[in-house]
Structure formats: structure tokens, C-alpha cells
matplotlib code that plots the C-alpha trace (Angstrom):
import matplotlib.pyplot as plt

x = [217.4, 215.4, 212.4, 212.6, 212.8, 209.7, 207.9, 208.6, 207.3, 204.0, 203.5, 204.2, 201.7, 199.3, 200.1, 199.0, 196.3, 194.3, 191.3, 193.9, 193.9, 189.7, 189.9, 192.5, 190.5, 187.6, 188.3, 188.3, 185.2, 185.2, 183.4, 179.5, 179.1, 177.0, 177.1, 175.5, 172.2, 172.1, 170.3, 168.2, 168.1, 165.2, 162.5, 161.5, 158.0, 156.6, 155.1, 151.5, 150.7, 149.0, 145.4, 145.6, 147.0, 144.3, 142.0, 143.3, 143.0, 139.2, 137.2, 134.2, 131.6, 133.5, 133.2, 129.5, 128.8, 131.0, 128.7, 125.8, 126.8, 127.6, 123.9, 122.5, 124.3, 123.1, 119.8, 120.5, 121.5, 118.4, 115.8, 117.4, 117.0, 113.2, 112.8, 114.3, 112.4, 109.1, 109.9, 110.5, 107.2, 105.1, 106.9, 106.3, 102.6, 102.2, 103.5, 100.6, 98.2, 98.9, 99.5, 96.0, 94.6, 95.9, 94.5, 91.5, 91.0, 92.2, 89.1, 86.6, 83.8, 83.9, 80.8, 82.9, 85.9, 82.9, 82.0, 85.2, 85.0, 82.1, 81.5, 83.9, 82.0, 78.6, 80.5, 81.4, 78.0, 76.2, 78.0, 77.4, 75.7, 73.8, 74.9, 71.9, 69.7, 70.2, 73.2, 70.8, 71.2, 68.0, 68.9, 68.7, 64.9, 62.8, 59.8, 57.5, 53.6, 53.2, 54.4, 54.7, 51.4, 53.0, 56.2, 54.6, 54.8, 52.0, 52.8, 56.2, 55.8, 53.9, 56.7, 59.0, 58.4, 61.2, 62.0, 65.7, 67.3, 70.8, 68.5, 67.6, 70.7, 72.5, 69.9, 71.7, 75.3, 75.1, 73.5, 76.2, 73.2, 74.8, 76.4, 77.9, 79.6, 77.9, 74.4, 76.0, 76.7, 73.4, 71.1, 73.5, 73.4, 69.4, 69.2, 71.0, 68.3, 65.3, 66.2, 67.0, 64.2, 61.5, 63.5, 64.3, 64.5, 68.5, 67.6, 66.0, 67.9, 67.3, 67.7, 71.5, 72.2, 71.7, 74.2, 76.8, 75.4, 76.7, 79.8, 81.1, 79.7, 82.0, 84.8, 84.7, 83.5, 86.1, 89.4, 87.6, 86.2, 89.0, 91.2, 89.2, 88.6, 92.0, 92.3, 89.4, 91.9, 95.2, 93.8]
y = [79.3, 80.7, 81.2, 77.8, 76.5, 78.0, 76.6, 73.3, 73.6, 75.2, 72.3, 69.7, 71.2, 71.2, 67.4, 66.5, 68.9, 69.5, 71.6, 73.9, 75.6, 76.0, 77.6, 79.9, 81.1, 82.0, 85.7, 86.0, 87.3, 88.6, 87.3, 88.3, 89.1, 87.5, 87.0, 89.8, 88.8, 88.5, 91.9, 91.5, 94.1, 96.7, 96.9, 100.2, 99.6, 99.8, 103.1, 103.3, 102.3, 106.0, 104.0, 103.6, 107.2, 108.3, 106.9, 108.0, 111.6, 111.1, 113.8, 112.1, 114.5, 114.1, 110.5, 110.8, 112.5, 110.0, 107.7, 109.4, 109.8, 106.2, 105.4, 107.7, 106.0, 102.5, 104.1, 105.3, 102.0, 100.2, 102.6, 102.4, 98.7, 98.8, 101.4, 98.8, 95.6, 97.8, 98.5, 95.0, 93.9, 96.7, 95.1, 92.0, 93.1, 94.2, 91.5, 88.9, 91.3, 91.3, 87.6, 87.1, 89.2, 88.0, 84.6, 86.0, 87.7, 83.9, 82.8, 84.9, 85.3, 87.9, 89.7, 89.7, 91.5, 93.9, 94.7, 95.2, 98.4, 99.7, 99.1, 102.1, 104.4, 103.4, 103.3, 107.2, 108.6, 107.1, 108.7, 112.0, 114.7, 118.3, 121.0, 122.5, 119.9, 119.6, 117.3, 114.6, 112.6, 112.7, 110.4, 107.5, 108.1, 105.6, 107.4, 105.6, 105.1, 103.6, 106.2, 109.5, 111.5, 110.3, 112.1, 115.3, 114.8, 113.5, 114.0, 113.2, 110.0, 111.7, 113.6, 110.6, 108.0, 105.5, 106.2, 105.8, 106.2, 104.5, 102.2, 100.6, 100.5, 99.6, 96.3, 95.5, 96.4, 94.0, 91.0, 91.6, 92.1, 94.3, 92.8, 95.3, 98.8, 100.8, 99.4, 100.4, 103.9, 104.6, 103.6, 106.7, 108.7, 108.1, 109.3, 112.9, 113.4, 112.3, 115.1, 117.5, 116.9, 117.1, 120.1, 122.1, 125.4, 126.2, 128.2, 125.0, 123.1, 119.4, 120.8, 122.2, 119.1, 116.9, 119.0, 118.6, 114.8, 114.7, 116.5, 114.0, 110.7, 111.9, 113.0, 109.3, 107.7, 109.4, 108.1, 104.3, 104.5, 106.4, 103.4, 100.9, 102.8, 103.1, 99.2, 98.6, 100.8, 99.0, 95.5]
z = [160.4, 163.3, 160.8, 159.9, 163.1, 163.9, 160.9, 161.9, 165.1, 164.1, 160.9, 163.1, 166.0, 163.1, 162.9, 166.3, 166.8, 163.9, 165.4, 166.7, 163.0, 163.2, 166.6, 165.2, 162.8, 165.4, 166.7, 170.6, 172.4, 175.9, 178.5, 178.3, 174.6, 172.8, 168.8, 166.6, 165.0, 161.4, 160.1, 156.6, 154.4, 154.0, 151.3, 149.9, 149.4, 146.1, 144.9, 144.2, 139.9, 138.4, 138.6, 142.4, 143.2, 141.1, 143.1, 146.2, 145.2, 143.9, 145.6, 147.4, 145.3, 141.7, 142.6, 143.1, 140.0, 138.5, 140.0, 138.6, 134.8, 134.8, 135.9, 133.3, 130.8, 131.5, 132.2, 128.1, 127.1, 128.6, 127.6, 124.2, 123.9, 125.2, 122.6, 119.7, 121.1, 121.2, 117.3, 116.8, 118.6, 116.6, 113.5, 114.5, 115.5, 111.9, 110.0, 112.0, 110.9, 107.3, 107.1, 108.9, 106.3, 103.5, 104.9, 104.8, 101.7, 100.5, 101.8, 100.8, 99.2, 96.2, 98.3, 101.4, 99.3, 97.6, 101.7, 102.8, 100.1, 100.8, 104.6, 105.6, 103.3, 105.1, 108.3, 108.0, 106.5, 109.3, 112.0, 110.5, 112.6, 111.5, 114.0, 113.0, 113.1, 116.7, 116.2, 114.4, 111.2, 109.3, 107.1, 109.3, 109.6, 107.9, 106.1, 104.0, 102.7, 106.0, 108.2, 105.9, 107.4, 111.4, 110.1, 109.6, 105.8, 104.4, 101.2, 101.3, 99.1, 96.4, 95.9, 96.0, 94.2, 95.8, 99.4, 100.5, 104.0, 105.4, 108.0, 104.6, 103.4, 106.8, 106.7, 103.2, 104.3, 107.3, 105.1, 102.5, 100.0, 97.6, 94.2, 93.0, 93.9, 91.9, 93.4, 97.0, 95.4, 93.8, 97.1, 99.0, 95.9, 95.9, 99.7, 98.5, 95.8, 97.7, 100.5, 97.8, 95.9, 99.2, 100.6, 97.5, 98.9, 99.1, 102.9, 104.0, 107.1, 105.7, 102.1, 103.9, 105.6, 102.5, 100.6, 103.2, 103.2, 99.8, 99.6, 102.4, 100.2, 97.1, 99.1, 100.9, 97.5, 94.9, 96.2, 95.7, 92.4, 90.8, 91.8, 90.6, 87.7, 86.9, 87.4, 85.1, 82.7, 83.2, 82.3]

ax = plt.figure().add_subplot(projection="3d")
ax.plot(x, y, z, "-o")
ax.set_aspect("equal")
plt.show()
């Protein structure tokens, strides 16, 4: 009944002071203390991803050489593409040249396609020199009835009856005079037998050089008339 008693009184306390149950709830401080400070937790930092304690542990000279490989290889790649775009310009270089020429040849003349034959031939036999012969070509010289006995060979055109040289023939290469191959061919062949003829001793120096002279004109000539001939055949 006691108990009881006491609950009553405490309810009806309640009853005419509400905030009496808040403060009850509020543990007592002494005097001079102040409230804790709310405390946040610690973070554990992160650890470091395998890439950045990688690099971290990099030794300063395996990073230049590092350095250093990666320069030779873009120095590789560059000097790989200059070397492909060179290619490509000498191709490109090339393919002008033979359209240009085929332009050409579309345009010419059927003397201009008979000196574009026979103009390398000349071209070669011309710059021929005899060692010994003082590194000279003899048959450049121009001897005729006019100048024979002032060459030291005043008889030199009673032995021949038709003189040739390549001065004479140089003169009819330039003009584009020739009609024909074979009238190219016989004026150098005629040069060979002239010399041999004059100079028919096998010891003598022009009789020598006019050998050579000839071995050089077929080697040159051969490779030009078998093809043609061997067109000729095929038609």
C-alpha cells in the first residue's frame, strides 16, 4: 500500500511539473566540468595501388635508362617513317618520269624514237679514251683531201676512199639526220675499217686502239639489234 502510495505521488508530480521528467534524465555534473567533445573516428589511410609503389622504388639511374630506351624507340619509329615517305616520294618520283615519257614518245617523231636508240651508243664511243694514245680518241679527228698531208698522212685518202670519223657522225646525230639504224651502224662500223685498213700492222698503236674501238661498238650495239631483231621476228 506503501508502494502505491508512492506511485501516486510521483504520477501526480509528473502532472504538475512536466520538465521535471527531462531533467531527470540529465546525469549530474559537478561544478567546473565541462561536456566531453564529440571524438570522430580515425581513417586508416589508403595504401599506395602497385603502379605508385612502383614508382616510388624506381632507382633514379634505371629510370634514366628507362628514359633513354623510350627515346630510341621513338627515334626508331620516326626514322622509320622518313625512311617509308622517302620510298614513297622516289615512287612517286618514278611514276612522273615515266608518264612524262610516255608523253613524249606520244609525240614524237619516228626520227626522234630512232635517236633515242642510237644517241646512247654515240654517247659512249665518243667518250672513249686510248691509254696508249696519250689518253686521246683518234677517232674524233677529222682527216680529209683537204687536210690529209697537215695530218702527217698524206696519203691517207688514197688509201681510203671514204673518210669517216665520229665529228662526222656527231654532226648527223645532233641534226637527227639518220633514217635508219642500220645507216647509224654502218658510218661507226665504217670508222673501225678505215683505221684498220690505214694502220694494218697488228703492233700498230692506232691499228690497237681501233680494235678496242670495235670491240666496245658491238658490245654497246649487240644488246640493241638483237632486240629489234627479235621484234622484227615475233611480228
Amino acid at each position: 500500500r506503501a508502494k502505491w502510495t508512492k506511485i501516486g505521488k510521483k504520477g501526480l508530480a509528473l502532472i504538475l511539473n512536466p520538465d521535471s521528467s527531462t531533467k531527470a534524465t540529465v546525469p549530474d555534473r559537478k561544478p567546473g566540468t565541462t561536456t566531453p567533445a564529440k571524438t570522430t573516428p580515425k581513417t586508416t589511410p589508403k595504401p599506395d595501388t602497385p603502379r605508385e609503389a612502383k614508382r616510388k622504388r624506381v632507382d633514379p639511374e634505371q629510370e634514366r635508362q628507362s628514359q633513354i630506351e623510350e627515346a630510341k624507340k621513338r627515334e626508331k619509329v620516326l626514322l622509320e617513317r622518313l625512311e617509308r615517305e622517302e620510298i614513297e616520294t622516289k615512287r612517286q618520283i618514278e611514276r612522273e618520269r615515266e608518264d612524262r615519257e610516255r608523253r613524249e614518245r606520244s609525240l614524237e617523231t619516228p626520227r626522234d624514237a630512232l635517236h633515242r636508240l642510237y644517241e646512247p651508243i654515240f654517247a659512249a664511243l665518243w667518250e672513249i679514251e686510248f691509254a696508249a694514245l696519250g689518253n686521246t680518241n683518234p677517232f674524233r679527228m677529222v682527216i680529209d683531201a683537204s687536210n690529209c698531208a697537215d695530218m702527217g698522212v698524206p696519203d691517207y685518202c688514197d688509201v681510203i676512199e671514204r673518210p669517216m670519223n665520229l665529228t662526222f657522225v656527231q654532226t648527223k646525230v645532233n641534226s637527227k639526220s639518220y633514217e635508219s639504224l642500220q645507216e647509224f651502224l654502218e658510218d661507226v662500223d665504217l670508222i673501225v675499217k678505215n683505221a684498220l685498213k690505214y694502220n694494218h700492222h697488228p703492233d700498230n698503236p692506232y691499228h690497237i686502239a681501233a680494235k678496242g674501238f670495235q670491240k666496245k661498238f658491238r658490245k654497246l650495239a649487240r644488246p640493241l639489234v638483237k632486240s629489234l631483231t627479235k621484234g622484227m621476228g615475233s611480228k
